[in-house]
PLY file of the C-alpha trace (Angstrom):
ply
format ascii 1.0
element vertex 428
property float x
property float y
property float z
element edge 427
property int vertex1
property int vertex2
end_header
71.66 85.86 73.05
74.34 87.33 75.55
74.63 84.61 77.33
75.77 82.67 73.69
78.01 85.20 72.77
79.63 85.28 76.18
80.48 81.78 75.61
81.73 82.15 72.36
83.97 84.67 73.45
85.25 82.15 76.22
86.13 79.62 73.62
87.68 82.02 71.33
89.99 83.05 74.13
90.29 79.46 74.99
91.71 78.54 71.82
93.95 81.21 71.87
95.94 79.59 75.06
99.09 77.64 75.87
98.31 75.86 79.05
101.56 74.71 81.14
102.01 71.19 81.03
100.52 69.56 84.30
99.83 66.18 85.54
97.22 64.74 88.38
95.71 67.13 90.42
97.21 70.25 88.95
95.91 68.97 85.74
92.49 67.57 86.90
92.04 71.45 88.68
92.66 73.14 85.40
90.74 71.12 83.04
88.16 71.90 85.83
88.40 75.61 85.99
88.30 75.62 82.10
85.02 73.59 82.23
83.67 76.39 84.76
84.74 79.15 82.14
83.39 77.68 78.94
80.47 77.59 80.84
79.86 80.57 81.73
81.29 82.78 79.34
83.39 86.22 79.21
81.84 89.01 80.63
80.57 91.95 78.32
79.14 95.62 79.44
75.68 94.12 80.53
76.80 92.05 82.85
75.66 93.70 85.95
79.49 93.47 87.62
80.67 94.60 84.86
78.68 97.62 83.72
81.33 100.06 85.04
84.34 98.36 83.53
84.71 96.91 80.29
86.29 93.46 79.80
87.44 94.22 76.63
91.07 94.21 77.68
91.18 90.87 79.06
88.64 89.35 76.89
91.34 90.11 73.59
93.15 86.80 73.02
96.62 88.96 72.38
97.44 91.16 75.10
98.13 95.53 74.67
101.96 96.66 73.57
102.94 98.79 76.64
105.93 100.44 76.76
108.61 99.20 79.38
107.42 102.10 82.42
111.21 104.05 83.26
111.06 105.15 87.28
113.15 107.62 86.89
115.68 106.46 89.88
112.82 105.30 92.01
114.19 103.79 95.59
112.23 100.29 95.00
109.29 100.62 97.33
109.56 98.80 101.06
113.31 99.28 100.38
113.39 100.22 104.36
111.24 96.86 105.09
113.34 93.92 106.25
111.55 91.17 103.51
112.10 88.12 101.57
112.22 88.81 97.93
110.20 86.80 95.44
111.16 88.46 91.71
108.86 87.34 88.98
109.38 88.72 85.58
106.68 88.96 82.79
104.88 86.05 85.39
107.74 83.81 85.37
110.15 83.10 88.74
113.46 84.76 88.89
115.48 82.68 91.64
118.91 84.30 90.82
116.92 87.95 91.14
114.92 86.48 94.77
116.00 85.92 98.43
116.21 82.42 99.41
113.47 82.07 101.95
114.39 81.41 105.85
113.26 81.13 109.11
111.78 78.20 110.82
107.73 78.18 110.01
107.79 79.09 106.84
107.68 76.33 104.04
107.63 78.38 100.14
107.84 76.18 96.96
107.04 77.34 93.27
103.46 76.05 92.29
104.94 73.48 89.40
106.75 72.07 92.00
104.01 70.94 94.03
102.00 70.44 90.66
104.60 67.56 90.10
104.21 65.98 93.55
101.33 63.47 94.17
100.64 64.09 97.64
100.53 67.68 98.92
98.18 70.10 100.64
98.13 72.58 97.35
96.16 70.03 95.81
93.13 70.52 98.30
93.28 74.36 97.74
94.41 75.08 94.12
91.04 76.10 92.66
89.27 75.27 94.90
88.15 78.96 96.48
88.16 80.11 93.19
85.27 77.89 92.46
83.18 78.53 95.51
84.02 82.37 95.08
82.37 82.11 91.57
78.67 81.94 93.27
76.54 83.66 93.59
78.70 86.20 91.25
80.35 85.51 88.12
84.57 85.34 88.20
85.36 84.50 84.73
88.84 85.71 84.75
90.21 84.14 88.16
88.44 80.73 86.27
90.87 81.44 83.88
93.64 82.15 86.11
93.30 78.57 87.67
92.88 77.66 84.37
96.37 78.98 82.42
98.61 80.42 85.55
101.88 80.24 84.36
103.76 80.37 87.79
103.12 81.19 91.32
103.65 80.30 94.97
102.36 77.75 97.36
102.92 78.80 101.39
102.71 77.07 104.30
103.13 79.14 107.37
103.14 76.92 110.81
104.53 80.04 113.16
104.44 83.73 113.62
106.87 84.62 110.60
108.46 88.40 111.36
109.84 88.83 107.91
107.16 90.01 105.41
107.31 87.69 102.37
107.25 90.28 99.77
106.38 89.57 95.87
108.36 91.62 93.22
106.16 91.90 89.87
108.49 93.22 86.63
107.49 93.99 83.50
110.63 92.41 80.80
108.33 92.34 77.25
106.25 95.36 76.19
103.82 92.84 75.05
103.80 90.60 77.85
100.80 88.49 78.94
101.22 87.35 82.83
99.09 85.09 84.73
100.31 83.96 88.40
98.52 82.07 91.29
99.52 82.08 94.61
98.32 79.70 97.23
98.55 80.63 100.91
97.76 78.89 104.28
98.26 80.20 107.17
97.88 77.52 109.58
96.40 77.91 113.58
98.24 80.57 115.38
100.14 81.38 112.57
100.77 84.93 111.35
102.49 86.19 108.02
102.95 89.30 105.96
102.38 89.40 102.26
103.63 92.34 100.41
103.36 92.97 96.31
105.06 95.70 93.94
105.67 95.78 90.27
103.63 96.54 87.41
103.99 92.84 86.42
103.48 92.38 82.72
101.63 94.52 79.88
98.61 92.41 80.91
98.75 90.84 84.53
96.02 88.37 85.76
96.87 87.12 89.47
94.80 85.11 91.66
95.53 84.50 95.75
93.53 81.98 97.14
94.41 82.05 101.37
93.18 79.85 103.74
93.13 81.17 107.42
92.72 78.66 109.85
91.54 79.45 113.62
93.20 82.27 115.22
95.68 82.76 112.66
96.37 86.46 110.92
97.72 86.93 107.21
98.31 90.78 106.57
98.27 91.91 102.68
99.73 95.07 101.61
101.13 95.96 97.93
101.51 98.76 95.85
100.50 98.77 92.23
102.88 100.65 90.55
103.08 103.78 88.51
103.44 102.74 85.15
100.71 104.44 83.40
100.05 101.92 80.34
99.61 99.48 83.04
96.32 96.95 82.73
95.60 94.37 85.53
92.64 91.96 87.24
93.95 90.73 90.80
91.45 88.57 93.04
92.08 87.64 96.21
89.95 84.60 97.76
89.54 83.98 101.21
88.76 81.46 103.77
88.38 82.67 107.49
88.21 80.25 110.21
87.12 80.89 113.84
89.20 83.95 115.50
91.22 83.83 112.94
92.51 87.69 111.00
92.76 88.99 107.37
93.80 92.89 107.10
94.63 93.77 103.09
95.36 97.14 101.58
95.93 98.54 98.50
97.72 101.47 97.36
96.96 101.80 93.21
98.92 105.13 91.41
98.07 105.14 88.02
97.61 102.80 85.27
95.25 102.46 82.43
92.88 99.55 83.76
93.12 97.85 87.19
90.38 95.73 89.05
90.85 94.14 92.37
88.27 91.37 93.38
88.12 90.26 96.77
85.93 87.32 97.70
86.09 86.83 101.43
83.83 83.74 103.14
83.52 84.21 107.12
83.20 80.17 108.05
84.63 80.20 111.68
82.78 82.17 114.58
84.41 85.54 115.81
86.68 86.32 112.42
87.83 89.92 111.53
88.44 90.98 108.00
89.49 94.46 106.81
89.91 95.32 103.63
91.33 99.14 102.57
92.58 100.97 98.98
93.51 104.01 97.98
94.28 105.02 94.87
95.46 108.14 92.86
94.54 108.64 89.29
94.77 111.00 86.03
93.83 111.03 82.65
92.93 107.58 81.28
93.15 105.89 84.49
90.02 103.52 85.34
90.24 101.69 88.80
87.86 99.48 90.42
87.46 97.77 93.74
85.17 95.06 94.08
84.59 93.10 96.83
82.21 90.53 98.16
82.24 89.41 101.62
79.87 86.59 103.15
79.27 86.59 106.43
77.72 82.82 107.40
78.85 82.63 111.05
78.51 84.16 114.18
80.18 87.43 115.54
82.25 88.34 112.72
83.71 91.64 111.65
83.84 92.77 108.17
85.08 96.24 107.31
86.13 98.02 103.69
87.20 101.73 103.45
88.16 102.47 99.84
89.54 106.08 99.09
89.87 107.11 95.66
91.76 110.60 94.08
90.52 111.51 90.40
91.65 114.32 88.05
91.86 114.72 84.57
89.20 112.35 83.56
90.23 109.53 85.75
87.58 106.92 86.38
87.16 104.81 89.87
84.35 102.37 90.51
83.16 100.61 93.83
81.50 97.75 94.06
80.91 96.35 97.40
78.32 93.70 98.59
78.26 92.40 102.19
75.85 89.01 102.89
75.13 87.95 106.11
73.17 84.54 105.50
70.55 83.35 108.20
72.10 82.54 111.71
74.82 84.91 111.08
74.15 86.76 114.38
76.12 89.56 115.93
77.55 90.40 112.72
79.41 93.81 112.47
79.63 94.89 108.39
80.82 98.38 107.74
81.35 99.46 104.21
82.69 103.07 103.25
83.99 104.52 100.06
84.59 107.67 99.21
86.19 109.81 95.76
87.73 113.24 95.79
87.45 114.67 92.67
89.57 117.32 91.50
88.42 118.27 88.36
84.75 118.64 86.75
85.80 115.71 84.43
86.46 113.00 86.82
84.24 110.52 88.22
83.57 108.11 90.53
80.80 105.00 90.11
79.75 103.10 92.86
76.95 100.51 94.10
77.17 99.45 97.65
74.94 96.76 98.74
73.92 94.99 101.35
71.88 91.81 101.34
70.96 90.71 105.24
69.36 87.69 106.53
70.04 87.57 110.01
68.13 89.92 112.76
70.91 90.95 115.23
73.63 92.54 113.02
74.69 95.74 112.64
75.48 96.67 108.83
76.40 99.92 107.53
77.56 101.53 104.26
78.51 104.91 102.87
79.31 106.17 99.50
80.41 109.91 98.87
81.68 111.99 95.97
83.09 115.58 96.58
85.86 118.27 95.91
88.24 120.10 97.95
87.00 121.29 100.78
88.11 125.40 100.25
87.75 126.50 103.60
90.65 123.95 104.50
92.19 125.17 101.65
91.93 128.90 102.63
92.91 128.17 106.36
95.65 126.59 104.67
96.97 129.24 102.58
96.09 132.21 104.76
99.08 130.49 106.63
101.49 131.16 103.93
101.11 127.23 102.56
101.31 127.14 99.18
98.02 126.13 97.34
99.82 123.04 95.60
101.24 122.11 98.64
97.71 122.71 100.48
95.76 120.45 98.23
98.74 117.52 98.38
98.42 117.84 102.31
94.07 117.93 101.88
94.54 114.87 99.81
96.83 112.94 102.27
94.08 113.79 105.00
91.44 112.33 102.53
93.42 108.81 102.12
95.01 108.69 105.80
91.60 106.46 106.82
92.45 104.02 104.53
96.24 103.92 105.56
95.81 103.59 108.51
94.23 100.28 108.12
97.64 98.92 108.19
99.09 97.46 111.29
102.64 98.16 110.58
104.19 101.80 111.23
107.28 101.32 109.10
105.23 99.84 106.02
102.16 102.57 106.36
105.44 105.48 106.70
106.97 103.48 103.82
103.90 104.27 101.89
103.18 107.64 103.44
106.46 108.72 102.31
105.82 107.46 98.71
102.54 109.30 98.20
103.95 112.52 99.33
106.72 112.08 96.86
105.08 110.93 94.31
102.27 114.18 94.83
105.32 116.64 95.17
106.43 115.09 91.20
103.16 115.55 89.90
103.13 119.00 90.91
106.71 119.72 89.40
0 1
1 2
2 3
3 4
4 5
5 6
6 7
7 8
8 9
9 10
10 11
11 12
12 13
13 14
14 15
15 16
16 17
17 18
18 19
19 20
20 21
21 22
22 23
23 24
24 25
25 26
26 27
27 28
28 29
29 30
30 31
31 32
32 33
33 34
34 35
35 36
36 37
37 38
38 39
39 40
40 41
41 42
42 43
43 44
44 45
45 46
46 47
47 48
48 49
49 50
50 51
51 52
52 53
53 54
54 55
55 56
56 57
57 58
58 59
59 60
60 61
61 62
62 63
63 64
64 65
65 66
66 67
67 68
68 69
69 70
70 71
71 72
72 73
73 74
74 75
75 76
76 77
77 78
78 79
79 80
80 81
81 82
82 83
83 84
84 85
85 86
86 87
87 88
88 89
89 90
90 91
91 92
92 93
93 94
94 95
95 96
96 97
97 98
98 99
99 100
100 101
101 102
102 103
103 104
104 105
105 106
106 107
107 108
108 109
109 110
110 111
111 112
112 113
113 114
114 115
115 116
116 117
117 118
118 119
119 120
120 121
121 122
122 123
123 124
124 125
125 126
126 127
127 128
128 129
129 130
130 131
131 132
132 133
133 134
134 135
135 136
136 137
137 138
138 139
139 140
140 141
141 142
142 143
143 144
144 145
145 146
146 147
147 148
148 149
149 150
150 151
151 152
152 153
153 154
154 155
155 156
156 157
157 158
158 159
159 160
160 161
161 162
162 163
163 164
164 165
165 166
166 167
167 168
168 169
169 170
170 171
171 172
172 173
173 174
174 175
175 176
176 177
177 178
178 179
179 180
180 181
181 182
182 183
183 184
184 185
185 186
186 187
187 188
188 189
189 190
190 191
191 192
192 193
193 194
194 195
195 196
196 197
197 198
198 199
199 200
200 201
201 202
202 203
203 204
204 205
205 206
206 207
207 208
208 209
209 210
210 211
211 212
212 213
213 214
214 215
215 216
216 217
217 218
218 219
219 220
220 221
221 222
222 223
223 224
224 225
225 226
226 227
227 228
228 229
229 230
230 231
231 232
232 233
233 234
234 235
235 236
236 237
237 238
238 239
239 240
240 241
241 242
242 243
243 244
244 245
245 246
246 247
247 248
248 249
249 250
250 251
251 252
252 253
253 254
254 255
255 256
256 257
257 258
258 259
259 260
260 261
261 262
262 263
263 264
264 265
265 266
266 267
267 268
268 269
269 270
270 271
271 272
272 273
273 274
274 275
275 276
276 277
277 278
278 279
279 280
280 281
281 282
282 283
283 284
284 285
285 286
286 287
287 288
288 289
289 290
290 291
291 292
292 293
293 294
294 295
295 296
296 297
297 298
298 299
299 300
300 301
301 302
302 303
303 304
304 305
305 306
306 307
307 308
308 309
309 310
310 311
311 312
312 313
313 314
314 315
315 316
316 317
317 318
318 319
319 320
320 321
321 322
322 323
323 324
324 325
325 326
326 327
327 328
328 329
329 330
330 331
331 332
332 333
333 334
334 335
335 336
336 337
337 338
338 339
339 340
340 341
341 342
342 343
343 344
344 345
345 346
346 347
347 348
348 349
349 350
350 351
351 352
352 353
353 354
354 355
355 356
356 357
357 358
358 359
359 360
360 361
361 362
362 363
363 364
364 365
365 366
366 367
367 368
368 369
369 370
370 371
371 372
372 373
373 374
374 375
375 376
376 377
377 378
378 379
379 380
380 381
381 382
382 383
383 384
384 385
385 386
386 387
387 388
388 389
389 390
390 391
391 392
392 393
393 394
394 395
395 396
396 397
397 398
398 399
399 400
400 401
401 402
402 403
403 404
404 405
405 406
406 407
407 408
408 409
409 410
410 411
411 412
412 413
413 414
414 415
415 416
416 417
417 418
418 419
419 420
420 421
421 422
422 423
423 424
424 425
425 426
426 427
């Protein structure tokens, strides 16, 4: 019986779409992820991913009516980072608003364009993550994604690009409806930065699918903005070949319903992945993290560290699964996520797992809920600190793991910064 009505919600939301007109492959990969959609339906409250979040948002055929979000003078963030510009407005490419991309290495084209062409690597990507990221978990929405994505980028990256490409998400409509896909592939020896920004749309679906090839790195940092009517579902797929790197973080403040997926698939021998958030939340805020990483070669490193701040009734969730199939020896999984609550109405959901297969690993999670600690916060003010200054600085201690998963010391004081401002505004 769920399982029926799941699919008849899938059509109904079907039905309810424009797809962009596409041709060949682009067309052939759609019509494919809507096949994988209808059949397996939109998620509802008992589906066991989805028990802590509810779909309801993104299962509406008509997106919310969110008011355009006013920063108030805001510096745009990684103003001080050198970076290429990408501006997409309500999910739809702004070139007279973007950089024009340079720098030897670097290849960038809008995904219509290579939609249109009949040979080009896209065409063995687009999709095609997404799919193999949909066992053995459910993804309806990224099917979707594939599915209706309006815009998006495709990236080639053949050398070790110092300018971060950085993605610029507005919001134009106050009942907007956004979907973007970007494709990414970083090729041997490679090494690129991705940043993202914006509140994007009233509702925002964005897919990444990244393909890492051996020894190459791809670094993944973005900020989802402050606007507080905000709703978004982000997944980011990827591929890890042998040696190769993947460090992503997070930073959420705000909004009324986010989830991040992350799907990562070890496939190359000695392959690091890290993957960080932390997010700040008040009243009517839900946020969830979840992540699946499957480890099915040998000596690879998986790591997550996921800090969450909750007050006034905000919600976070963490779901985290780690998978180390048989022969995936020497594997190194650590999982830790954590929730400061700062309020007795707050609270904080989460279901680590891990699922092992393979005798010579060493696996790890963690999963902790607590307050303030108030004999920091006495040491603190018996040395004249203010107590609203004391708990910002206790909080920045709390979320400085996570940080600090970042490579770069002008993007993690670039975000540093922001926090500290953006605690010092809540508290005037």
């Amino acid at each position: 019986m769920a399982q029926a009505k799941a699919i008849e919600a899938a059509a109904a939301r079907i039905d309810g779409l424009a797809l962009p007109p596409s041709r060949g492959w682009g067309r052939a990969a759609r019509e494919k992820a809507l096949a994988r959609l209808r059949a397996m339906g939109l998620p509802g409250r008992r589906d066991e991913y989805w028990r802590f979040t509810d779909p309801a948002p993104f299962n509406d055929s008509q997106p919310p009516q969110v008011p355009l979000f006013d920063a108030h003078g805001d510096t745009p963030i990684f103003g001080r980072v050198a970076r290429t510009r990408l501006v997409f407005v309500d999910g739809i490419f702004h070139p007279e608003a973007s950089d024009v991309p340079d720098g030897a290495g670097l290849e960038i084209m809008r995904l219509s364009e290579a939609m249109a062409t009949d040979i080009h690597w896209a065409r063995d990507l687009y999709g095609t993550l997404e799919a193999a990221g949909q066992m053995p978990v459910k993804r309806p929405f990224a099917a979707l994604n594939t599915a209706a994505a309006s815009d998006g980028m495709v990236i080639r990256v053949t050398g070790k690009i110092e300018r971060p490409v950085a993605f610029v998400y507005l919001q134009g409509a106050e009942q907007g409806d956004a979907s973007l896909h970007h494709l990414i592939r970083v090729e041997p020896g490679a090494e690129l930065t991705v940043l993202e920004s914006g509140p994007g749309a009233a509702r925002f679906n964005k897919c990444i699918e990244v393909d890492v090839a051996e020894g190459g790195r791809f670094h993944h940092v973005r900020a989802q903005g402050r606007a507080p009517e905000r709703r978004a579902i982000t997944h980011v797929f990827a591929r890890m070949a042998a040696q190769s790197v993947l460090k992503s973080f997070t930073m959420t403040v705000n909004g009324r319903m986010t989830r991040n997926e992350f799907v990562i698939d070890f496939q190359g021998d000695n392959a690091v992945a890290h993957v960080a958030g932390a997010a700040l939340g008040e009243a009517g805020f839900h946020h969830d993290d979840t992540v699946f990483v499957t480890h099915d070669a040998l000596a690879c490193e998986s790591r997550q560290v996921f800090k969450k701040v909750l007050r006034n009734g905000a919600t976070g969730v963490f779901q985290g699964k780690i998978l180390v199939r048989e022969g995936a020896q020497k594997t190194d999984g650590y999982q830790k996520s954590q929730a400061l609550l700062l309020d007795g109405d707050s609270q904080f959901l989460a279901k680590p797992e891990l699922e092992i297969y393979a005798d010579d690993v060493a696996c790890s999670h963690g999963s902790t809920t607590g307050a303030l600690d108030e004999g920091a916060l006495f040491y603190l003010r018996s040395r004249g600190v203010p107590r609203d200054e004391a708990a910002d600085l206790l909080v920045l201690a709390f979320l400085a793991e996570a940080i600090d998963e970042i490579d770069s010391d002008i993007i993690r004081g670039e975000l540093l910064n922001r926090l500290e401002s953006w605690l010092v505004g809540q508290r005037g």
